[in-house]
C-alpha positions as CSV (number, residue, x, y, z in Angstrom):
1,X,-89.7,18.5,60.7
2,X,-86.8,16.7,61.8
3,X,-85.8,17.0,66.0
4,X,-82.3,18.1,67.1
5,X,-80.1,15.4,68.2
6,X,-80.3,15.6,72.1
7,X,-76.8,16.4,73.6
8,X,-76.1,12.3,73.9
9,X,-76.5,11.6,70.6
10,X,-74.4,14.6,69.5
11,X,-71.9,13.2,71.6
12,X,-72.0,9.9,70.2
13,X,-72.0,11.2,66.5
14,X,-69.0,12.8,67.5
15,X,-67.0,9.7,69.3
16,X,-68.1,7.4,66.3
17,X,-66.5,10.6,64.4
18,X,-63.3,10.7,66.2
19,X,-63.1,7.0,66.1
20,X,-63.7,6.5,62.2
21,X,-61.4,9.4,61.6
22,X,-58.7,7.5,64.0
23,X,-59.3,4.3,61.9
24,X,-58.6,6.1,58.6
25,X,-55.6,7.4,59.8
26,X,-53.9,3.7,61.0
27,X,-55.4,2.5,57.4
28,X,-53.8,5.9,56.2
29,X,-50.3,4.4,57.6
30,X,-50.6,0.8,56.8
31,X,-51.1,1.4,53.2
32,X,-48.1,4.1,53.6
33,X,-45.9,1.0,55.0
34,X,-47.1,-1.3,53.0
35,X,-46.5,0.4,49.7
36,X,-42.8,0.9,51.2
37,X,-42.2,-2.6,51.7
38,X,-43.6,-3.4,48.0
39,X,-41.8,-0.7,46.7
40,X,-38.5,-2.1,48.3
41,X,-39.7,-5.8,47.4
42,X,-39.8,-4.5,44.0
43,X,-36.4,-2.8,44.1
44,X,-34.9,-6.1,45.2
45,X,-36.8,-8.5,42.4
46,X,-35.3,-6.4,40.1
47,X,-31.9,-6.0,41.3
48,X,-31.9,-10.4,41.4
49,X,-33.5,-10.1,37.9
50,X,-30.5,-7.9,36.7
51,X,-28.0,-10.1,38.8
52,X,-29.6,-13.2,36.3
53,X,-30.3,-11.7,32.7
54,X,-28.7,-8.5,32.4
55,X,-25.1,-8.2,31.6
56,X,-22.3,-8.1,34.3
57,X,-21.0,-4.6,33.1
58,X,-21.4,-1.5,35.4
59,X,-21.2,0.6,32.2
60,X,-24.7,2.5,32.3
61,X,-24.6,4.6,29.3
62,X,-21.7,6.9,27.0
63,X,-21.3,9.6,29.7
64,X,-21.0,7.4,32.6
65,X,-18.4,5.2,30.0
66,X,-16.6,8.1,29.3
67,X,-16.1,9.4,33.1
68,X,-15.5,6.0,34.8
69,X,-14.3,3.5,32.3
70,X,-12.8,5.5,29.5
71,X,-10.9,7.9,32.4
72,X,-7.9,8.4,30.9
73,X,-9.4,9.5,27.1
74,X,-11.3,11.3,28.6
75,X,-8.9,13.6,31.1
76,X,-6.7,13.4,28.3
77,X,-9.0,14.8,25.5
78,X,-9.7,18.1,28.1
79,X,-5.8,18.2,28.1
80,X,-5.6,18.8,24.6
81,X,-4.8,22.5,23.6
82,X,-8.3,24.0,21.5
83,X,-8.3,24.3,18.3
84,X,-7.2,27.5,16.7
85,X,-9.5,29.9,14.6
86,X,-8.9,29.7,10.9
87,X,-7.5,32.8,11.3
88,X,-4.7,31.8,13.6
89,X,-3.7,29.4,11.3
90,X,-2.1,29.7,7.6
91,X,-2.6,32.1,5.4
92,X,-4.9,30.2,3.8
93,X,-7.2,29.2,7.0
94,X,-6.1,25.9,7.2
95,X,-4.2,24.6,10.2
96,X,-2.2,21.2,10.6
97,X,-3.6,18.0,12.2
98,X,-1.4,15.4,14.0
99,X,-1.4,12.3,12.3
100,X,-2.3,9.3,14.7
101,X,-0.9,5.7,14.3
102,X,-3.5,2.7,13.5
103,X,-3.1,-1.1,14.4
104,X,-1.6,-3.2,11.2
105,X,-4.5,-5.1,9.8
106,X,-4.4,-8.4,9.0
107,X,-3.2,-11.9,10.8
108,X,-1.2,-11.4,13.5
109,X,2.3,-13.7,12.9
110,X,2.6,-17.4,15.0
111,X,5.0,-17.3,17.8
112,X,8.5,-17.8,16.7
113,X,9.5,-20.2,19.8
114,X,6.7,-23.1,18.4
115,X,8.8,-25.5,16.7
116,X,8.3,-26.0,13.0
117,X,7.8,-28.8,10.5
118,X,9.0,-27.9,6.9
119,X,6.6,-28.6,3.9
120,X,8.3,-27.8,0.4
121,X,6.0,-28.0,-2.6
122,X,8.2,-28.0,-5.8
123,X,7.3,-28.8,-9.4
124,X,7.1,-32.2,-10.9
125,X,10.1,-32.4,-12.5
126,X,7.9,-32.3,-16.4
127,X,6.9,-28.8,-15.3
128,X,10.3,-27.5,-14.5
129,X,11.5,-26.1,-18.2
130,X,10.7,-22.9,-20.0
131,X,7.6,-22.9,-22.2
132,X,9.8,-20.3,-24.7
133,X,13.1,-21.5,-25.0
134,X,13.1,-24.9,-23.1
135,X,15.6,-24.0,-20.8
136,X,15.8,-25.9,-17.3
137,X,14.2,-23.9,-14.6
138,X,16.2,-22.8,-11.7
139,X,15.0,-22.2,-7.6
140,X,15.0,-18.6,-7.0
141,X,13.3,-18.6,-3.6
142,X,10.4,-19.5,-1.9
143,X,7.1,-18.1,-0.6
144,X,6.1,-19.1,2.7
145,X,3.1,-19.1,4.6
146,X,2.3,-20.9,8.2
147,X,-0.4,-22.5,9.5
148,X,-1.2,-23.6,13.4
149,X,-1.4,-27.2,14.2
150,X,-1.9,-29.2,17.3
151,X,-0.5,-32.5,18.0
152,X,-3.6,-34.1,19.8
153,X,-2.0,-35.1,23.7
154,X,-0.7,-38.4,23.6
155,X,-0.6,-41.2,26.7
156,X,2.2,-43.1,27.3
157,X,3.1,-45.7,29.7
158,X,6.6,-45.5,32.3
159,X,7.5,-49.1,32.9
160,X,10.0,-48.8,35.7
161,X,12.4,-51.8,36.1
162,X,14.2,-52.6,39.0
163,X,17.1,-54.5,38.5
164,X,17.9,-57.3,41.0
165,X,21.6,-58.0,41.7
166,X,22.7,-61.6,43.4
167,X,26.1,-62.8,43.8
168,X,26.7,-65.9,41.9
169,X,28.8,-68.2,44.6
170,X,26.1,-67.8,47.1
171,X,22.5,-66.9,48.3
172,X,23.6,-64.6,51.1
173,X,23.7,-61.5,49.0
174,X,20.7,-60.3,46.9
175,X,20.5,-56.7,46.4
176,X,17.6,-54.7,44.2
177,X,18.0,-51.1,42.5
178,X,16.7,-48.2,44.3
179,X,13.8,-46.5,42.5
180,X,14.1,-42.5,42.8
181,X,11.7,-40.6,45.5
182,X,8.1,-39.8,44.3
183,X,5.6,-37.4,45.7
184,X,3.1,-40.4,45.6
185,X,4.2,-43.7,46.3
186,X,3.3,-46.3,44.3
187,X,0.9,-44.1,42.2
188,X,-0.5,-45.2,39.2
189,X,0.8,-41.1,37.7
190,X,3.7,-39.4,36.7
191,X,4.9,-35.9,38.0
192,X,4.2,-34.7,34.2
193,X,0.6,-36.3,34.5
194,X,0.2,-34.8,38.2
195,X,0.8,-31.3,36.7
196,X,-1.3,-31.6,33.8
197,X,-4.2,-32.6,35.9
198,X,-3.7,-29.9,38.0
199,X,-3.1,-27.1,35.5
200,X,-6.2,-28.4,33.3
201,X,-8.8,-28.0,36.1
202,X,-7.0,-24.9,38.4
203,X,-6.0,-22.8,35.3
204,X,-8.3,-24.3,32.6
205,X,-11.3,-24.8,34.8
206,X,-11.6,-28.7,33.2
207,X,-13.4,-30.8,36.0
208,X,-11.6,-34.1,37.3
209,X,-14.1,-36.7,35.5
210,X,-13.7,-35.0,31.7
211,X,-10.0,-35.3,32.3
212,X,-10.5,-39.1,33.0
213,X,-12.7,-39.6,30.3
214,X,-9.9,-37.4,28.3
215,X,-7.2,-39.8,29.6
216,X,-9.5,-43.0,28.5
217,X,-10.1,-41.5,24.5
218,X,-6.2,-41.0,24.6
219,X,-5.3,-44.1,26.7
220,X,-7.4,-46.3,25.1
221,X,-7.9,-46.9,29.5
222,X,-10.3,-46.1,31.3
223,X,-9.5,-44.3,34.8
224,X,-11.4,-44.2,37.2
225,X,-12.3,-40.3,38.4
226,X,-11.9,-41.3,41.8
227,X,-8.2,-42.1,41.2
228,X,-7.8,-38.8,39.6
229,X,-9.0,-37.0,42.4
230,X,-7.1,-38.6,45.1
231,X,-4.5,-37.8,43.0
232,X,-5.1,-34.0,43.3
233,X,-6.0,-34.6,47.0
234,X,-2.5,-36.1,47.9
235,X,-0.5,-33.9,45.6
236,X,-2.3,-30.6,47.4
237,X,-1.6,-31.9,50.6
238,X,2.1,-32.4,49.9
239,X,2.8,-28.7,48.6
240,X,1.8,-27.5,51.9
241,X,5.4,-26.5,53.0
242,X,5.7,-24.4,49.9
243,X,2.6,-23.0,50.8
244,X,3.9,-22.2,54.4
245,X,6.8,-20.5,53.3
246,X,4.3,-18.0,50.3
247,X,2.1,-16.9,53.3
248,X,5.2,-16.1,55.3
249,X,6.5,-13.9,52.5
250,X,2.9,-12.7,52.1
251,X,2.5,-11.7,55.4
252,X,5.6,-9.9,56.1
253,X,4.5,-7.2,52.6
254,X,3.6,-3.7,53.5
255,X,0.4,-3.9,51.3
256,X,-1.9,-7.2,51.7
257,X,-5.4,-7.4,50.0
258,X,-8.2,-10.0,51.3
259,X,-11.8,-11.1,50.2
260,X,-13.3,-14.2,50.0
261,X,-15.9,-16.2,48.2
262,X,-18.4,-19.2,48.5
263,X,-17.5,-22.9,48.2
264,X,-19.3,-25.8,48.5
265,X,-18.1,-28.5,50.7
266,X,-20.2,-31.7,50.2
267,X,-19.0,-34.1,53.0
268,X,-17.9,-31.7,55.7
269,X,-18.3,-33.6,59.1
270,X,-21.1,-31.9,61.4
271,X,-22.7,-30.0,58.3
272,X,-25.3,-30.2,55.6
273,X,-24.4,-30.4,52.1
274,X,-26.0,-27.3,51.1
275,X,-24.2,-25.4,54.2
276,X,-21.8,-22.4,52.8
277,X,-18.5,-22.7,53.1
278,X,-15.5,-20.2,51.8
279,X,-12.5,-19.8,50.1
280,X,-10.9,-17.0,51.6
281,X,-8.1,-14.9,49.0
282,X,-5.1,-13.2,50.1
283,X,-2.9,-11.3,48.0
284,X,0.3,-8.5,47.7
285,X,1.8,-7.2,44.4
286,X,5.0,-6.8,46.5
287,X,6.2,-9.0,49.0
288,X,8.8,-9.6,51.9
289,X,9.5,-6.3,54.3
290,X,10.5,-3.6,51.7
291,X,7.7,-4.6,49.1
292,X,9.9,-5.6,46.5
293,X,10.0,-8.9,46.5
294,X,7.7,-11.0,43.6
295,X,3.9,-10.9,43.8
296,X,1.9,-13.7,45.3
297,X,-2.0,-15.2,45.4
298,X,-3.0,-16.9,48.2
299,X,-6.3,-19.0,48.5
300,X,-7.1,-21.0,52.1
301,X,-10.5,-23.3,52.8
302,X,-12.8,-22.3,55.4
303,X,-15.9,-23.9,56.9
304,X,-16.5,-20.0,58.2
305,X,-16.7,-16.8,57.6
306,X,-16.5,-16.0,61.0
307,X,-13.4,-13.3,62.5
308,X,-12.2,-15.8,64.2
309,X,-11.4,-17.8,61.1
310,X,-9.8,-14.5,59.4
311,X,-7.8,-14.1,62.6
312,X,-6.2,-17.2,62.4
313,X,-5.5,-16.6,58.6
314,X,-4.1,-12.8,59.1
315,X,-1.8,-14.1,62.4
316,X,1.5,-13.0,61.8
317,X,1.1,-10.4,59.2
318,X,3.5,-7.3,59.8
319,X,2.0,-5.0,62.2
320,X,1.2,-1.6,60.9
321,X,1.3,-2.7,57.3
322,X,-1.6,-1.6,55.1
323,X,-5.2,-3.9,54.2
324,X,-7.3,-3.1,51.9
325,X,-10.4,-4.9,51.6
326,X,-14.5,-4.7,50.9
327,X,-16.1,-3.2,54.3
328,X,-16.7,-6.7,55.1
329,X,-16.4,-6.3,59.4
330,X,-14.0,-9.2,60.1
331,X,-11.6,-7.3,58.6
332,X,-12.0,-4.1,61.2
333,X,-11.1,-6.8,64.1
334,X,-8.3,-8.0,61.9
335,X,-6.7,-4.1,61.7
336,X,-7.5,-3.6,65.0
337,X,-5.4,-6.5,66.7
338,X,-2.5,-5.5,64.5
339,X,-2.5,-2.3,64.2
340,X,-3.4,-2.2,60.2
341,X,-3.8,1.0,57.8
342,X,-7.0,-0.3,56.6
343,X,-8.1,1.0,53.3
344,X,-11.6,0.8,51.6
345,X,-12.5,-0.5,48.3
346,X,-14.0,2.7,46.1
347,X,-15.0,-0.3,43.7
348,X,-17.4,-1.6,45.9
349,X,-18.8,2.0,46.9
350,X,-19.6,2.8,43.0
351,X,-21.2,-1.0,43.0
352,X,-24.1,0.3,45.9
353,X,-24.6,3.4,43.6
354,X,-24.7,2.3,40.6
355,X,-26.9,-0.9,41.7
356,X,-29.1,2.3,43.3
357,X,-29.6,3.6,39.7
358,X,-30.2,0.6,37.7
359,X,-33.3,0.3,39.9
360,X,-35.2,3.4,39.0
361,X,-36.8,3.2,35.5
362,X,-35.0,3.4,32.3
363,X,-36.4,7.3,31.7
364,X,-35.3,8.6,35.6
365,X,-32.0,7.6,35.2
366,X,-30.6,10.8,34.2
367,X,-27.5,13.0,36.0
368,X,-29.6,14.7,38.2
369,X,-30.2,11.7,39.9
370,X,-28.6,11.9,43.3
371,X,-27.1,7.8,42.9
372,X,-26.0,9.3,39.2
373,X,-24.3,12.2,41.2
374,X,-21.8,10.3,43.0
375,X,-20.9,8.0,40.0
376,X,-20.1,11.6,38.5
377,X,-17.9,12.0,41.6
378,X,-16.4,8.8,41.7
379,X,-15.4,8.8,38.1
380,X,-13.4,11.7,38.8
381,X,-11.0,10.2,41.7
382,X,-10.5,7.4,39.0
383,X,-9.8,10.0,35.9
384,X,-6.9,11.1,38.6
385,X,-5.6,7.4,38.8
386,X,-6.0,6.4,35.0
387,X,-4.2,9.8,34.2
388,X,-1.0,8.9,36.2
389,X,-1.0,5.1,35.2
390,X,-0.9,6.8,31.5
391,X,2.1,9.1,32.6
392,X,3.9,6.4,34.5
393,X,4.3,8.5,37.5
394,X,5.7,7.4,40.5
395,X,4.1,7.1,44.3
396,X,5.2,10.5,45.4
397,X,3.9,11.6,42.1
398,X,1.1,9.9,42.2
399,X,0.7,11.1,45.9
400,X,0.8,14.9,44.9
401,X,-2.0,14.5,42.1
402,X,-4.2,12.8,44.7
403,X,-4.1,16.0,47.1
404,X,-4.0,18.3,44.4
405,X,-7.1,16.8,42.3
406,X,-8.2,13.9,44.3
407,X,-8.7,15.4,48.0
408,X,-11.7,18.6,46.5
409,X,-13.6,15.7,44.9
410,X,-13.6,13.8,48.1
411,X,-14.5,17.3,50.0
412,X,-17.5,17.5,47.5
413,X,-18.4,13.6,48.1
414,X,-18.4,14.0,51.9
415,X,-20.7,17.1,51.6
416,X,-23.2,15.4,49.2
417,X,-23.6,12.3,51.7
418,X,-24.0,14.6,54.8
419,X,-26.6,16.9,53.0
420,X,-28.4,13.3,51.6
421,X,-27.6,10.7,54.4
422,X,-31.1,10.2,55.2
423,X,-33.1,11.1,52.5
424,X,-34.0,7.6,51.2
425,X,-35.2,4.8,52.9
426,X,-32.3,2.8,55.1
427,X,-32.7,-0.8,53.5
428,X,-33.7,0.7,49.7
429,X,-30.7,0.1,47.5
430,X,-29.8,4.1,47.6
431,X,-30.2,4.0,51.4
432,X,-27.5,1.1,51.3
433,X,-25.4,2.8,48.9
434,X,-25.6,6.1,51.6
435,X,-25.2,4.2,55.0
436,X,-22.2,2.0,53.0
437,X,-20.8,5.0,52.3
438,X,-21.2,6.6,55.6
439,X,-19.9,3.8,57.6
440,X,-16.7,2.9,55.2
441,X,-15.8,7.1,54.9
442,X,-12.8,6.9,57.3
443,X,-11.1,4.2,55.0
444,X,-12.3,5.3,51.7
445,X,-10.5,8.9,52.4
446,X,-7.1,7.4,53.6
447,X,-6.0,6.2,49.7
448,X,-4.8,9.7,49.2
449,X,-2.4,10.0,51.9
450,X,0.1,7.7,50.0
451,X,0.6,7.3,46.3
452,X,1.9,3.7,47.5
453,X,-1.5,3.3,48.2
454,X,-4.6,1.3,45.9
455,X,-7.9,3.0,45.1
456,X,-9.7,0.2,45.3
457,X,-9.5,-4.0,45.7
458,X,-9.7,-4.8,42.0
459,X,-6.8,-6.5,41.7
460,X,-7.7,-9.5,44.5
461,X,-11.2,-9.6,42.7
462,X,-9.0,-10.1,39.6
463,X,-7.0,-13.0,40.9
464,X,-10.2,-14.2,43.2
465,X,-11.6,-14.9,39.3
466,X,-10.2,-17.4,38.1
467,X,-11.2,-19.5,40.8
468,X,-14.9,-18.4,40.5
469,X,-14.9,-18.8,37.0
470,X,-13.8,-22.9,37.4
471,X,-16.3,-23.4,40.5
472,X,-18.8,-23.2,37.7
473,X,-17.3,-26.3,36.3
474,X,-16.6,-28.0,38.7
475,X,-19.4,-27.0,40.9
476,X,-18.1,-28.0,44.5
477,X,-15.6,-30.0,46.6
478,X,-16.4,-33.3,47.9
479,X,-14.4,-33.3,50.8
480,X,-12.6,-30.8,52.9
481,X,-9.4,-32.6,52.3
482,X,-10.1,-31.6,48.3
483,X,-10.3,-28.3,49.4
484,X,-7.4,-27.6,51.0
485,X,-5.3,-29.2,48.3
486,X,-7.3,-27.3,45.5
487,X,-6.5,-23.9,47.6
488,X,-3.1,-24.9,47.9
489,X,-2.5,-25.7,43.8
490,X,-5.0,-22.9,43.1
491,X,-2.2,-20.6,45.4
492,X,1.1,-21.9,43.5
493,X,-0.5,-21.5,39.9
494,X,-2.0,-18.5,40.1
495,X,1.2,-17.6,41.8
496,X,3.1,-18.5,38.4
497,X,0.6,-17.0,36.6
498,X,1.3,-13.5,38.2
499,X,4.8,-13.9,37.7
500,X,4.9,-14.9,34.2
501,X,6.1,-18.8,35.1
502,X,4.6,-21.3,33.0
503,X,2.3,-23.1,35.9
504,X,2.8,-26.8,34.2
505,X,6.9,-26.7,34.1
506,X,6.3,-25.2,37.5
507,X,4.4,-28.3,39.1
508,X,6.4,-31.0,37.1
509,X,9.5,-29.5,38.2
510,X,7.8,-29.4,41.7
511,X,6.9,-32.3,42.2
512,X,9.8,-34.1,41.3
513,X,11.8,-32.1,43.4
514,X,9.3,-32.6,46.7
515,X,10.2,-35.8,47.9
516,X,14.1,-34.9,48.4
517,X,13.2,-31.6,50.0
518,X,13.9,-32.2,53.9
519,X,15.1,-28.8,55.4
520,X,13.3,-25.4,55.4
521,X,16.1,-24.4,53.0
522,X,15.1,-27.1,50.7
523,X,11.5,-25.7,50.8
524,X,12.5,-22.6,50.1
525,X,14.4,-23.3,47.1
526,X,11.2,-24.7,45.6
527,X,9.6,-21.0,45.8
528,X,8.3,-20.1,42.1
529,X,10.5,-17.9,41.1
530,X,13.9,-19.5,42.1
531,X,12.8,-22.5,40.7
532,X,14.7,-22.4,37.0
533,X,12.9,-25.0,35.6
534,X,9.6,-23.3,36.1
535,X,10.6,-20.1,34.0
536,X,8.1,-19.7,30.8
């Protein structure tokens, strides 16, 4: 028979108890935090493996197309009256359907401005009788067809000669021909080569060293690559009035849109070669005061990202004119000390969201998903937007459909994220997408006070591309003289670009005018679009 446990040995049972029972509960937490954090781990190796092998495209599936991409079919298929019952119709129970117009198959005809070389194919001259009667055959007419060819670029040489004067009764007078102005002195290129250099790597994204090995197949000389680029260097650095006078227009627009991107800066003094630097955009589809004047892209170097280095690029700009930017939080300071409208990018929102959804498994991503839910939403303030672009409407028009359609949906998105603002972890991609959405609210909501106003920054991440799209080409800047001067020919082309001005004319024109250009009235005469010889 087994003895009872005295009262001490109860006692201890029970503290070894308590104790094991208190361990099991810390283990109990640990393993509750620690499948958090590989459950987050996991969220974020996914959203990098995405970022590297899956495709670029925020469509998700044909619903989500249809509501955020395909807006305006969409809105406008719901407008369409319903279909009558056969017995509305004809007598017969047949009703009539609209026909619709299709896209002309076939090859779409050359441009009629490319000049054109004549080939006539005739007869020989024993083939040019009548196999019945013998008779001489006459021209009727002639059946053309055209073909594209390309000249391949040729390399020429300028041989300037100065002719030297001397007066032929003494030596006291000896006089030499003035050779014009050049925005290089003494360089070994031509304004025309200048521009092509600079249109083939800051529109064509074609690095410095294939156009000199280009310019040797051509030349039948080799060029060094160094030579090339101090080119660029010298020719950036001397459009830097013209630049002066864009931000100055720029920065006097009611509307101005910013972001910025990475760039590499190898021989930066003080920092690594691997250190970040950025390129930071600036943009308005409407400058001078009244927002009328022509559109113009703006790119500036950076070591930073740092508010004070967006101060110092915002100083001057209008005060109480409207920003619109990412919720990056430079740009809060930069409304702040000027009294900005600051706007928020509903782009960048959908981004958190539909990153959010991407990251649950391919057979929970359905509607009821709360990420999938504010997609929904968001699709609907951009059906609004898509619907008026379609009717051409103007702002106050476009200002009444955003309070009559656009302000419910935002009433339903601000309930959703009150009622769900903390029901997923804070640093889990749906937590992000909630707390972004929380903390950029005030801005998001002001689009739709102002049909003048932009939903989103789409269009400075569409003229930001461009430049993104040649830094994979060209991979960096060696020095940070390079890249001001490839922010500064970046700025004038893209510039063109936007204002239908053929960037190459531009430049050559440009550059030949720079060197006579002394006054700000000079410089300002050089703007793109009062430059005549720079018109496409």
């Amino acid at each position: 028979m087994v003895a009872a446990p005295t009262p001490e040995q109860f006692a201890a049972l029970q503290q070894a108890l308590a104790e094991a029972l208190k361990h099991n509960e810390t283990l109990t937490g640990e393993l509750r935090i620690t499948r958090t954090e590989r459950d987050l781990l996991k969220e974020q190796l996914n959203k990098f493996k995405r970022q590297l092998f899956a495709a670029s495209s925020e469509v998700t599936d044909q619903h989500q197309k249809d509501m955020f991409f395909n807006e305006a079919e969409s809105l406008g298929s719901q407008a369409e009256p319903a279909a009558e019952e056969p017995g509305d119709g004809d007598a017969d129970g047949t009703i009539d359907v609209p026909a619709h117009k299709r896209a002309k198959r076939g090859r779409k005809p050359l441009d009629p401005a490319l000049p054109r070389e004549v080939l006539r194919h005739e007869l020989p001259e024993g083939e040019r009788t009548c196999p019945h009667d013998g008779a001489a055959l006459r021209e009727i007419g002639v059946e053309v067809s055209e073909q594209l060819d390309i000249v391949p670029q040729q390399v020429r040489v300028i041989r300037h000669e100065r002719v030297k004067y001397a007066c032929p009764c003494c030596d006291g007078s000896l006089r030499l021909a003035a050779r014009p102005a050049q925005i290089i002195p003494k360089g070994l290129f031509t304004e025309s080569a200048l521009a092509w250099m600079a249109t083939s790597k800051y529109l064509d994204g074609l690095p410095l060293y294939r156009q000199a090995v280009l310019l040797g197949r051509f030349g039948g000389t080799d060029v060094s690559r160094n030579t090339v680029a101090g080119s660029m260097v010298r020719v950036g650095q001397a459009v830097q009035p013209v630049i002066n006078l864009l931000r100055d227009e720029l920065l006097d627009a009611p509307l101005v849109f910013g972001d910025e991107t990475e760039l590499q800066v190898l021989k930066e003094p003080g920092r690594a070669a691997q250190t970040k630097s950025y390129v930071w955009a600036q943009m308005t589809d409407g400058s001078g005061r009244d927002g009328t004047g022509p559109p113009i892209r703006l790119f500036s170097y950076a070591p930073s990202r740092s508010a004070a280095t967006a101060m110092g690029l915002y100083a001057g700009i209008r005060r109480g004119a409207v920003l619109m930017t990412d919720g990056y939080e430079a740009y809060d300071k930069i409304a702040q000390a000027h009294g900005l409208m600051h706007l928020g990018c509903w782009a960048h929102c959908r981004r958190y969201f539909h990153d959010a959804l991407q990251a649950l498994p391919k057979d929970r991503r359905g509607p009821d998903q709360l990420a999938a839910r504010f997609i929904e939403l968001i699709g609907k303030l951009y059906q609004v937007e898509s619907q008026a672009r379609r009717d051409g409407v103007d702002a106050a028009e476009l200002g009444r459909r955003r309070q009559l359609h656009s302000a419910p949906v935002l009433t339903a998105i601000e309930e959703l994220l009150l009622a769900n603002l903390h029901a997923a972890l804070p640093k889990s991609l749906l937590g992000e997408a909630l707390h972004y959405l929380a903390s950029q609210w005030q801005k998001l909501k002001r689009y739709v006070d102002d049909g003048r106003y932009s939903i989103d920054n789409n269009v400075q991440e569409n003229a930001i591309r461009p430049f993104c799209v040649g830094r994979r080409n060209w991979l960096f800047a060696d020095t940070v003289a390079g890249a001001n001067a490839s922010a500064n020919l970046y700025s004038l082309l893209q510039t063109c670009k936007v204002n239908g001005i053929d960037g190459y004319q531009y430049l050559r024109a440009l550059f030949i005018a720079l060197p006579r250009a002394k006054t700000v009235d000079d410089y300002a005469a050089l703007l793109p679009w009062r430059m005549e010889s720079g018109a496409a």
